[in-house]
C-alpha positions as CSV (number, residue, x, y, z in Angstrom):
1,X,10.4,5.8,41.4
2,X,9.4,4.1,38.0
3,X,11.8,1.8,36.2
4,X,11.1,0.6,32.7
5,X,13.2,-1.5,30.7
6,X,12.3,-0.2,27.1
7,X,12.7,-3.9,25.5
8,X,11.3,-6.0,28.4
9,X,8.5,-4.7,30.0
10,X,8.7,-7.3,32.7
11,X,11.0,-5.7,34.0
12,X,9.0,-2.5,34.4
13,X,7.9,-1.7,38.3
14,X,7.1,1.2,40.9
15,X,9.5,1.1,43.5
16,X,9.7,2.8,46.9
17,X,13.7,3.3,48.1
18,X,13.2,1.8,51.2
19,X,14.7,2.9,54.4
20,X,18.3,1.1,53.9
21,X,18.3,2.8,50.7
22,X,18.2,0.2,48.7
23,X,15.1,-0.9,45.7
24,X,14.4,-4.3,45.0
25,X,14.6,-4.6,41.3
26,X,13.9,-8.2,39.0
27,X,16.4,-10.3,38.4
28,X,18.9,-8.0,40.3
29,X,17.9,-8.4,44.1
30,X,18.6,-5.4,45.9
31,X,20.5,-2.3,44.4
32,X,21.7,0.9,46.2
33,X,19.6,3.6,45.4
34,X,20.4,6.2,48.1
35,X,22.9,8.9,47.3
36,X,22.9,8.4,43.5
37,X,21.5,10.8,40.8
38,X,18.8,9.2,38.4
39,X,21.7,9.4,35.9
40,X,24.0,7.2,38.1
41,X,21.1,4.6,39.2
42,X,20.3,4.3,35.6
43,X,23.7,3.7,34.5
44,X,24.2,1.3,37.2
45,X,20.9,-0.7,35.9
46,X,21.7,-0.4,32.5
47,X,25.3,-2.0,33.2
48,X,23.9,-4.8,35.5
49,X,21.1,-5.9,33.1
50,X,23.6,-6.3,30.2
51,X,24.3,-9.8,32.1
52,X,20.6,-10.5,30.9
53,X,20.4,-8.2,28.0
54,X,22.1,-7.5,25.1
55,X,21.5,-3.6,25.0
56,X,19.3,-2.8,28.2
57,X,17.6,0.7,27.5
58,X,16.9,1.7,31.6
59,X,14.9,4.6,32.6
60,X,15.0,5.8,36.0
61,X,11.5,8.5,36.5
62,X,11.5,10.0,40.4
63,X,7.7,10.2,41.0
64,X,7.6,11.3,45.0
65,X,10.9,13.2,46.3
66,X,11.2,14.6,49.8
67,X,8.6,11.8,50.9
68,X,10.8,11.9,54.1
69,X,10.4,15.9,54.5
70,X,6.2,16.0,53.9
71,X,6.1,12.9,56.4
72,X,7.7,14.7,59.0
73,X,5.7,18.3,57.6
74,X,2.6,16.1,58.4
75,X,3.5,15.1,61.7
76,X,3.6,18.4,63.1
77,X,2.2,20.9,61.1
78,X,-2.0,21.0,62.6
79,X,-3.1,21.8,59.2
80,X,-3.0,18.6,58.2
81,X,-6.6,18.2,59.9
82,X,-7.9,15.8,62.1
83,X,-5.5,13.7,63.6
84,X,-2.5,15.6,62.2
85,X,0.0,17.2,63.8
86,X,0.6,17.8,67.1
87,X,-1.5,20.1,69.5
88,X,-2.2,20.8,73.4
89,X,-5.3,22.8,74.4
90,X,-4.3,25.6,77.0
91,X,-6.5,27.8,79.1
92,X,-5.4,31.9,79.1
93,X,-6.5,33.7,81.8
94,X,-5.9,37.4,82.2
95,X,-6.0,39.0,85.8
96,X,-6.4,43.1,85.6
97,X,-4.6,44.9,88.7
């Protein structure tokens, strides 16, 4: 996810949410991302940054969703090409009586 601070650009960084749920964001440490809307993570940002801003103008851009979903997709789908997926080579033999 993106977040820009529209008055200090600083502030502006690419975050991944990292397996706690939880972003790493300047000044702030570590917030809670998981299981908020952008709305509600924004809000949250916008109300935390007002200790070191006057009127902190946060937005909150997703850029990957479902990263969890294509990493598992990739682990076992074959058509990921070499290397992906998983596979197991097995002779067919067919006996006529």
């Amino acid at each position: 996810m993106r977040i820009e601070l529209l008055s200090e650009k600083e502030v502006d960084r690419l975050l991944a949410i990292q397996p706690d749920g939880t972003i790493t964001v300047p000044l702030l440490g570590q917030i809670r991302a998981a299981r908020r809307t952008v709305r509600e993570l924004q809000d949250l940002l916008e109300e935390q940054y007002t200790k070191f801003y006057k009127s902190p103008n946060v937005t909150v851009t997703p850029i990957k969703v479902n990263a969890r979903l294509e990493d598992l997709r990739a682990t076992v789908d074959a058509r990921q090409g070499f290397g992906g997926g998983q596979s197991r080579r097995a002779v067919v033999m067919f006996f006529a009586m």
